[in-house]
Biopython code that builds the backbone (N, CA, C, O; Angstrom):
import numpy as np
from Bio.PDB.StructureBuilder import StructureBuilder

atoms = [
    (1, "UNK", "N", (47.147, -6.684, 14.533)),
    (1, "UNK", "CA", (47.116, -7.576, 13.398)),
    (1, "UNK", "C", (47.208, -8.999, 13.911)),
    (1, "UNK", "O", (48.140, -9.217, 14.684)),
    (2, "UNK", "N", (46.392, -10.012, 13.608)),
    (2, "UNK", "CA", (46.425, -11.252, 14.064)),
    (2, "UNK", "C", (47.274, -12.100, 13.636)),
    (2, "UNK", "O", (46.996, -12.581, 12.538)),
    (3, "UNK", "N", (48.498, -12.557, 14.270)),
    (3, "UNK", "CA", (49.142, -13.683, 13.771)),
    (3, "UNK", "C", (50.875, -13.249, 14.011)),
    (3, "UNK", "O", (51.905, -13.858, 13.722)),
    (4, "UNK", "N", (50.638, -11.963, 14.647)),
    (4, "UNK", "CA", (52.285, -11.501, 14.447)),
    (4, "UNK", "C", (52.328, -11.481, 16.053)),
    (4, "UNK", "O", (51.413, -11.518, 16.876)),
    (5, "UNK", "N", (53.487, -11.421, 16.174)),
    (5, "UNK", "CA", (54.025, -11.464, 17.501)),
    (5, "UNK", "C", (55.145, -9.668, 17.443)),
    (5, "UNK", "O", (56.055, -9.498, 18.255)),
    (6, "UNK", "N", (54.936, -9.035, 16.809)),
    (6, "UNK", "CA", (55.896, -7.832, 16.306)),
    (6, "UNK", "C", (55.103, -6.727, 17.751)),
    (6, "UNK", "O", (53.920, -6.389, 17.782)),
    (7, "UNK", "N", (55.886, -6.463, 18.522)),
    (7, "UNK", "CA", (55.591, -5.366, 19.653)),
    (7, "UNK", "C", (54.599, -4.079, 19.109)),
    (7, "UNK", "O", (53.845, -3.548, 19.924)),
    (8, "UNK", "N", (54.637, -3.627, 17.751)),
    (8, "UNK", "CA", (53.998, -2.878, 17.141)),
    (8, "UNK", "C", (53.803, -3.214, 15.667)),
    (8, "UNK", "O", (54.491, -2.804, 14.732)),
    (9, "UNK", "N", (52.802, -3.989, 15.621)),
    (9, "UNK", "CA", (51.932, -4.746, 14.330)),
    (9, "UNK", "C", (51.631, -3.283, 13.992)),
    (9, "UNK", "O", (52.339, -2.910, 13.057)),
    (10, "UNK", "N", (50.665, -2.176, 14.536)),
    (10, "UNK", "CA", (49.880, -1.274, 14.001)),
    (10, "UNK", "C", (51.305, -0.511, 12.772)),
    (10, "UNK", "O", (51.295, -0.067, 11.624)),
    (11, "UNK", "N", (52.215, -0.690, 13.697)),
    (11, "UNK", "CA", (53.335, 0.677, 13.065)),
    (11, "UNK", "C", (53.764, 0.201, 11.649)),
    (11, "UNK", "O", (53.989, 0.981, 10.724)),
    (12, "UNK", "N", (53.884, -1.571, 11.538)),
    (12, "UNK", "CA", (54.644, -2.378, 10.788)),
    (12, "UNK", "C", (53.612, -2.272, 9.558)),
    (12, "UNK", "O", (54.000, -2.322, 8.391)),
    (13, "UNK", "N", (52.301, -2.126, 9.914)),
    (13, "UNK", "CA", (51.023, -2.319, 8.702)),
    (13, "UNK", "C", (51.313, -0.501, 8.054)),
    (13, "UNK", "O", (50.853, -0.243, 6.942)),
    (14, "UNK", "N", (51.992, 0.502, 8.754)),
    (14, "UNK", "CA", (51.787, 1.762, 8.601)),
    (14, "UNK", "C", (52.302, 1.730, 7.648)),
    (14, "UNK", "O", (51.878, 2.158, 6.575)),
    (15, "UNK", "N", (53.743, 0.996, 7.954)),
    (15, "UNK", "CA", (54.963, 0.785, 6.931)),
    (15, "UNK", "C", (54.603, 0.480, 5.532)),
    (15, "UNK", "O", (54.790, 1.035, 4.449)),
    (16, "UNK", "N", (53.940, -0.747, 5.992)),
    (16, "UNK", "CA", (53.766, -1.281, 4.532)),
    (16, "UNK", "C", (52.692, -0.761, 3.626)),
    (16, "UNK", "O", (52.738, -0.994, 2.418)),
    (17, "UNK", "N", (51.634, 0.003, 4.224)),
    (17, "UNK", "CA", (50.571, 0.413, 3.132)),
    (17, "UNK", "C", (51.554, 1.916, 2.446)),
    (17, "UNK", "O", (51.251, 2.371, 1.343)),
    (18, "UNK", "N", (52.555, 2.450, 3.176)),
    (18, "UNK", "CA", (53.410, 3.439, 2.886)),
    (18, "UNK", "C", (53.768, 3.125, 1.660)),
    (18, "UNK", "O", (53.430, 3.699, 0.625)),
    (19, "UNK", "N", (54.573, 2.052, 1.805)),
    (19, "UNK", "CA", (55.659, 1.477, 1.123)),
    (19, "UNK", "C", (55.603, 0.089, 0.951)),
    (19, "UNK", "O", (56.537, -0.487, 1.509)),
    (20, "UNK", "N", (54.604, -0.828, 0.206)),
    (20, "UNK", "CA", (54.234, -1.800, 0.064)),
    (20, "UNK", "C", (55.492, -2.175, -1.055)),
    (20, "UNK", "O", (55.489, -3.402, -1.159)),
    (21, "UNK", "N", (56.406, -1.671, -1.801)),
    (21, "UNK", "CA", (57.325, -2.075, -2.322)),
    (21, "UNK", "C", (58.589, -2.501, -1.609)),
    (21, "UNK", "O", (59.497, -3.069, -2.217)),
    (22, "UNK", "N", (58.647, -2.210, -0.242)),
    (22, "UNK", "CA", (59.741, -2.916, 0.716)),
    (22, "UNK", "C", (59.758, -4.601, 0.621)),
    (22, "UNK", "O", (60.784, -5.267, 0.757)),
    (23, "UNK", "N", (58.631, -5.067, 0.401)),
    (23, "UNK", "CA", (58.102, -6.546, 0.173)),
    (23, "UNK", "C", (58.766, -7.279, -0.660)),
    (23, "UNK", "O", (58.936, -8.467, -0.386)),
    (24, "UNK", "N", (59.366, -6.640, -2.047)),
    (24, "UNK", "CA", (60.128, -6.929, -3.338)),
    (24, "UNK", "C", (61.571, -7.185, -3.031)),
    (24, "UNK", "O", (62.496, -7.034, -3.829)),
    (25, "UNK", "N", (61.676, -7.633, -1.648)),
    (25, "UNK", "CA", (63.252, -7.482, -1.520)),
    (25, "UNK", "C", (63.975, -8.617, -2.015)),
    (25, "UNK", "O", (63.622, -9.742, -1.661)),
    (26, "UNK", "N", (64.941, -8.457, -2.787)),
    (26, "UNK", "CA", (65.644, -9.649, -3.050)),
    (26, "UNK", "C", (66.976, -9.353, -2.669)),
    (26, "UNK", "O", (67.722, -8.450, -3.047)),
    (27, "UNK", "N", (67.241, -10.790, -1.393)),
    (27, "UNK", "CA", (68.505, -10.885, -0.667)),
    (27, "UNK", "C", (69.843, -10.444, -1.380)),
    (27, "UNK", "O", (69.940, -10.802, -2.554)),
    (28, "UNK", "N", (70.852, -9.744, -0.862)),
    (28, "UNK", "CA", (72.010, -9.664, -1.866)),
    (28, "UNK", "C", (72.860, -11.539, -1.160)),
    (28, "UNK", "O", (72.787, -12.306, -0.200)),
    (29, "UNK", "N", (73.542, -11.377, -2.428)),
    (29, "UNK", "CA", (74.595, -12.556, -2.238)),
    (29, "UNK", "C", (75.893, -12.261, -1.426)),
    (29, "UNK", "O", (76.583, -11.307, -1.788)),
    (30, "UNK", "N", (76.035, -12.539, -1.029)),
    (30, "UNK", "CA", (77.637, -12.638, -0.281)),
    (30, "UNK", "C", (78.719, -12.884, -0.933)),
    (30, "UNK", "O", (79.078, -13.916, -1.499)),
    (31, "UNK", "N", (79.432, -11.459, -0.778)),
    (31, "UNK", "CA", (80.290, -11.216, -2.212)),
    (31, "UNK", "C", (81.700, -10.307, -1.396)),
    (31, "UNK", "O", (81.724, -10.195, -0.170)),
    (32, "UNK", "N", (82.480, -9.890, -2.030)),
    (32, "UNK", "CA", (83.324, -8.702, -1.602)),
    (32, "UNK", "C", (82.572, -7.413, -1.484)),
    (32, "UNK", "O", (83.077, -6.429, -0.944)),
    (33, "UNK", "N", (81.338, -7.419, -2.001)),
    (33, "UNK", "CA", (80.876, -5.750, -1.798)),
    (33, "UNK", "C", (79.527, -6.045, -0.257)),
    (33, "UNK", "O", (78.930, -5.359, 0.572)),
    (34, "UNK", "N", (79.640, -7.381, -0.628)),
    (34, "UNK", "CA", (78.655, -7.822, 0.928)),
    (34, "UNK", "C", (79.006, -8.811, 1.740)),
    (34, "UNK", "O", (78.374, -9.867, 1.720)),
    (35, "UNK", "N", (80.179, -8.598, 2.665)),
    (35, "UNK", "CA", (80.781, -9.839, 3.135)),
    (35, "UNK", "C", (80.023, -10.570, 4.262)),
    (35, "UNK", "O", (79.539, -9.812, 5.102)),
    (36, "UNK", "N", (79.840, -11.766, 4.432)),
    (36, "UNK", "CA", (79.424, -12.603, 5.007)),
    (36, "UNK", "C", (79.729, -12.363, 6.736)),
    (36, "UNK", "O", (80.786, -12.170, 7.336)),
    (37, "UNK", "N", (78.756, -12.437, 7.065)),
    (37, "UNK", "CA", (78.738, -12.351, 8.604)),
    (37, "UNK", "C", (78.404, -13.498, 9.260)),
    (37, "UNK", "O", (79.158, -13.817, 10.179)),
    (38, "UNK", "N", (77.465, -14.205, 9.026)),
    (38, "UNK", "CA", (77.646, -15.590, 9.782)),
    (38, "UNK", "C", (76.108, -15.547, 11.022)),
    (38, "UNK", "O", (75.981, -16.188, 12.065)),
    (39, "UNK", "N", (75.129, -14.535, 10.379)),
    (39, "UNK", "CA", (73.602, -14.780, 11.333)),
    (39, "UNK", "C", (72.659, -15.572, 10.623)),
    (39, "UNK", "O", (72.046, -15.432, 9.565)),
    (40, "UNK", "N", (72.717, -16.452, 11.516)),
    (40, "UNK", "CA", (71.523, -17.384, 11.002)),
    (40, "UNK", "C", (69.937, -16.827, 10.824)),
    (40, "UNK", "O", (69.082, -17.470, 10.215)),
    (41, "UNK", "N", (69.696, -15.520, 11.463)),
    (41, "UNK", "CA", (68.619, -14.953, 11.282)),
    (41, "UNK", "C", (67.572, -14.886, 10.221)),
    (41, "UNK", "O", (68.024, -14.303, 9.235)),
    (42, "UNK", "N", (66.311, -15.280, 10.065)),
    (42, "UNK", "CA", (65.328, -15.304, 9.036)),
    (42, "UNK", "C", (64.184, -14.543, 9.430)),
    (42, "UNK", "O", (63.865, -14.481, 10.618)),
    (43, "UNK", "N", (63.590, -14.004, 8.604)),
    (43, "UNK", "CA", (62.398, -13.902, 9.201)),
    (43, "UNK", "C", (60.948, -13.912, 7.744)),
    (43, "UNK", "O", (61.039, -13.358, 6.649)),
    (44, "UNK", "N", (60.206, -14.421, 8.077)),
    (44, "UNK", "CA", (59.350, -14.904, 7.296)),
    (44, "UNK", "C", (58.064, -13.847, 7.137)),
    (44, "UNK", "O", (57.093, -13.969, 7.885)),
    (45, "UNK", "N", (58.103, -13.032, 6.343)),
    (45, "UNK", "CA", (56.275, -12.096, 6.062)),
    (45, "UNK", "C", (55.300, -12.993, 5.655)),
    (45, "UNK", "O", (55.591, -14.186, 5.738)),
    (46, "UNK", "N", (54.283, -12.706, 5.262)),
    (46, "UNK", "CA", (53.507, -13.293, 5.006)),
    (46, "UNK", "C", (52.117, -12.819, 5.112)),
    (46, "UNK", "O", (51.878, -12.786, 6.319)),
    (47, "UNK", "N", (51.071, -12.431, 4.444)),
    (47, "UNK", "CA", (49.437, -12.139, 4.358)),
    (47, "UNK", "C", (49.051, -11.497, 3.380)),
    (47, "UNK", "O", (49.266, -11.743, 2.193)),
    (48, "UNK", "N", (48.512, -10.719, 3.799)),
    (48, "UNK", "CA", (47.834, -9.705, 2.726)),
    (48, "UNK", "C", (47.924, -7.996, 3.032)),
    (48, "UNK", "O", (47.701, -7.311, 4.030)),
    (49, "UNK", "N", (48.349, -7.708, 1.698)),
    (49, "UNK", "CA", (48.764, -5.661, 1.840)),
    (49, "UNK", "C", (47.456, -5.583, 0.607)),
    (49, "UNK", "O", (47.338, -6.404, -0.302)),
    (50, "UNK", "N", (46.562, -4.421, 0.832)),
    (50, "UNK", "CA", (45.567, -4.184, -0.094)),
    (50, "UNK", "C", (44.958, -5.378, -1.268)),
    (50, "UNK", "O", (44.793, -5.337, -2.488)),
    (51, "UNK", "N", (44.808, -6.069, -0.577)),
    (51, "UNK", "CA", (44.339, -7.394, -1.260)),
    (51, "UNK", "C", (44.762, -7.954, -1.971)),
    (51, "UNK", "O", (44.149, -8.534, -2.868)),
    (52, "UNK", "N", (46.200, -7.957, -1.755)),
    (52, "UNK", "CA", (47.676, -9.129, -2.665)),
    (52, "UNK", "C", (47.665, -10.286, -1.560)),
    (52, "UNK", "O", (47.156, -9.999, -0.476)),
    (53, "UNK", "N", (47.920, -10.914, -1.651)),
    (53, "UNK", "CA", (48.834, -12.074, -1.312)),
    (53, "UNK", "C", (50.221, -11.762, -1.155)),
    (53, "UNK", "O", (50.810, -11.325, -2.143)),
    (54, "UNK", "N", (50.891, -11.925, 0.006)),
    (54, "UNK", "CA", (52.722, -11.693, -0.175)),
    (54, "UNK", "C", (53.355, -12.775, 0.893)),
    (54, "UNK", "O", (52.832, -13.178, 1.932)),
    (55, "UNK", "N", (54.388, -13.059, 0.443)),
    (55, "UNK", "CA", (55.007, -13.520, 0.866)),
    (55, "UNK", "C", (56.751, -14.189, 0.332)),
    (55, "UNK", "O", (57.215, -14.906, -0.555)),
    (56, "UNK", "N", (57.340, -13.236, 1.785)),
    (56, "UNK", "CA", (58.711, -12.991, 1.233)),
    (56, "UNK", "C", (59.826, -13.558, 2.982)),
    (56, "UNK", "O", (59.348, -13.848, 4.078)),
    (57, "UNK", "N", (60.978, -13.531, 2.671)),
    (57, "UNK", "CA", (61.657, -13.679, 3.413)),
    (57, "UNK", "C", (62.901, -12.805, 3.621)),
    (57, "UNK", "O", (63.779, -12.862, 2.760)),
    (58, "UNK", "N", (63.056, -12.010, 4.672)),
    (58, "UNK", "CA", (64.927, -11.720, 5.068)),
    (58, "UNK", "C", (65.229, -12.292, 5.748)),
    (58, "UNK", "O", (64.680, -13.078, 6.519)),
    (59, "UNK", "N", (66.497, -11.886, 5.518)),
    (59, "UNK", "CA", (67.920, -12.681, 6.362)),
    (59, "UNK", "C", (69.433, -11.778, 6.466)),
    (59, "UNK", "O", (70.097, -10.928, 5.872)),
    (60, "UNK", "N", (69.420, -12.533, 7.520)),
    (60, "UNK", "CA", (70.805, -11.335, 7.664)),
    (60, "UNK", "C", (72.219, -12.190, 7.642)),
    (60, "UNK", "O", (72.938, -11.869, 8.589)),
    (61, "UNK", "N", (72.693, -13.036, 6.926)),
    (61, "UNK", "CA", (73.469, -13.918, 6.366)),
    (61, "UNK", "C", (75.101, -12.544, 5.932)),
    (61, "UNK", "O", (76.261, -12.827, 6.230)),
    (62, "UNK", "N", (74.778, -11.463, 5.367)),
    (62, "UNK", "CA", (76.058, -10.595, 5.240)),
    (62, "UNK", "C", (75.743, -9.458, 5.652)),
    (62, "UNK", "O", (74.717, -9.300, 6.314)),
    (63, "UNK", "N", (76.540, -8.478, 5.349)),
    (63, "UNK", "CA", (76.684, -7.043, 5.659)),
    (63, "UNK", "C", (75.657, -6.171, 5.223)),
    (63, "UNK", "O", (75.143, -5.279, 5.898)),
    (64, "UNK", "N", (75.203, -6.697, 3.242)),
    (64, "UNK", "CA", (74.265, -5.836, 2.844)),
    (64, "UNK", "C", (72.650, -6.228, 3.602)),
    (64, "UNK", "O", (71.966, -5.271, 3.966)),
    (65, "UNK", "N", (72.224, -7.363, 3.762)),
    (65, "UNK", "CA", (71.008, -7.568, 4.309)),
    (65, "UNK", "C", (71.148, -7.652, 5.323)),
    (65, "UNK", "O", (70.665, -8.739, 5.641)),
    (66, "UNK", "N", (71.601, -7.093, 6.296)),
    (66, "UNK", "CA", (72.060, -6.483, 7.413)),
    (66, "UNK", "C", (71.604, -4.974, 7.812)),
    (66, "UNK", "O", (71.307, -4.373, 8.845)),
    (67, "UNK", "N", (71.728, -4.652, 6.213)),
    (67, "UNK", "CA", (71.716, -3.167, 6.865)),
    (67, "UNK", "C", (70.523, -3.404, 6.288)),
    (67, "UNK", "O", (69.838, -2.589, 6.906)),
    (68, "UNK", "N", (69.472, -4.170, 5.223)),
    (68, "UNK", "CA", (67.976, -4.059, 4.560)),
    (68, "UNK", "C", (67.435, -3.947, 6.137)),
    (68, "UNK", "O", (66.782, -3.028, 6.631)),
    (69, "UNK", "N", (67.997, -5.384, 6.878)),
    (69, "UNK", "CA", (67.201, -5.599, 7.947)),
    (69, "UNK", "C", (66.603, -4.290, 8.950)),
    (69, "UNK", "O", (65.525, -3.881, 9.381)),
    (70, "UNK", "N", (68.257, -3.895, 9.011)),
    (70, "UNK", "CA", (67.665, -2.678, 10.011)),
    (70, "UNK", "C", (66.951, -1.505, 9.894)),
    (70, "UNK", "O", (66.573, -0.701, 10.747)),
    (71, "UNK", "N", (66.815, -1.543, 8.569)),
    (71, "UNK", "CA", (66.095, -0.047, 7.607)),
    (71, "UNK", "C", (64.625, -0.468, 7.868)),
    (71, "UNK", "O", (63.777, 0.420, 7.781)),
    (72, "UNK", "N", (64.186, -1.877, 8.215)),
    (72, "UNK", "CA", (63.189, -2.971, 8.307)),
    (72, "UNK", "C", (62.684, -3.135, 10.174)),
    (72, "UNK", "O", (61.641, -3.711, 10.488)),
    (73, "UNK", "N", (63.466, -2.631, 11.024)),
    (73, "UNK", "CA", (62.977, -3.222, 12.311)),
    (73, "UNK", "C", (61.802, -3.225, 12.765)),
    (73, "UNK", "O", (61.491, -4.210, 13.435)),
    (74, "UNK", "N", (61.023, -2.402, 12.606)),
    (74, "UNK", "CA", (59.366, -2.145, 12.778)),
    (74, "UNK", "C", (58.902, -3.135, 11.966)),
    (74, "UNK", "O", (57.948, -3.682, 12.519)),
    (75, "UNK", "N", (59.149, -3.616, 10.892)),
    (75, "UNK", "CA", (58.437, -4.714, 10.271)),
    (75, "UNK", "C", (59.098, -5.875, 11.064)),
    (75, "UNK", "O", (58.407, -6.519, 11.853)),
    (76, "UNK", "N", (60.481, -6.179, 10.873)),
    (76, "UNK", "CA", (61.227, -7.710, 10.606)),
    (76, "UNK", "C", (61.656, -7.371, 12.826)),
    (76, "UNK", "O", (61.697, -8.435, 13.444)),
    (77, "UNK", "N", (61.830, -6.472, 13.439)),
    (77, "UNK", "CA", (61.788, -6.614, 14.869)),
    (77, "UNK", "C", (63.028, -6.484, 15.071)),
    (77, "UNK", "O", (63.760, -6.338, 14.092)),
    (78, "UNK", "N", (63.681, -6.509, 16.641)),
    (78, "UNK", "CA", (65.101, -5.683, 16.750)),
    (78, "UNK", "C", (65.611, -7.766, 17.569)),
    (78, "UNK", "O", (65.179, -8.538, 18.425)),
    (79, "UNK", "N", (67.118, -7.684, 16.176)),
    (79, "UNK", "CA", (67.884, -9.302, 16.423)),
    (79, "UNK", "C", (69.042, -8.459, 17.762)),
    (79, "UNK", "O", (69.432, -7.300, 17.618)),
    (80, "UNK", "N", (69.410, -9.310, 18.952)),
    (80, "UNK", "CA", (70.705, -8.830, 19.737)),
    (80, "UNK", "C", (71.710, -9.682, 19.188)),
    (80, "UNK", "O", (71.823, -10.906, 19.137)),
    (81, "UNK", "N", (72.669, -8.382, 18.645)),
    (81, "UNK", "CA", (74.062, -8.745, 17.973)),
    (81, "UNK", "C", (74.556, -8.953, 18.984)),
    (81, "UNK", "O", (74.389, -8.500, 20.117)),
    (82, "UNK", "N", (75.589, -10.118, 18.295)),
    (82, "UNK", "CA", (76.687, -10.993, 19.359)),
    (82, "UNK", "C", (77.897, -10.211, 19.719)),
    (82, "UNK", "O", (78.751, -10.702, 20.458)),
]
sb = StructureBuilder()
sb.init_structure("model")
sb.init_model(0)
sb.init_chain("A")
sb.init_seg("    ")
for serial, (resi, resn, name, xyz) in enumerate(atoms, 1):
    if name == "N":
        sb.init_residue(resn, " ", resi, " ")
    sb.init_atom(name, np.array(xyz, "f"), 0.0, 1.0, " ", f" {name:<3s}", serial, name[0])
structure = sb.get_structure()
């Protein structure tokens, strides 16, 4: 796939024509049920799944999008925890 730097683009496109609803993610807030961890980590999608337009962002800012992320590594790529 042109434009990604992801070790396996082919696997990450597998993902998403699978499950093109992974895209809909909306970050949780940092709360008592998702406590704040402190990674500056982002990562930015962006193109086209079956001729949409998308474009979305994670982050791993607490505990719950933490764990989105890692359910995500083939798409969003593997961060080394501190």
């Amino acid at each position: 796939m042109e434009g990604t730097d992801l070790p396996d683009a082919d696997d990450a496109c597998r993902i998403l024509d699978r499950q093109p609803n992974l895209l809909e993610y909306e970050p949780a807030e940092t709360s008592e049920d998702c406590e704040g961890v402190g990674q500056p980590n982002i990562a930015d999608v962006f193109g086209e799944i079956n001729g949409t337009s998308v474009r979305t962002s994670f982050r791993r800012d607490n505990e719950c999008n933490v764990k989105t992320w890692k359910k995500l590594e083939s798409l969003l790529g593997t961060v080394q925890e501190k």
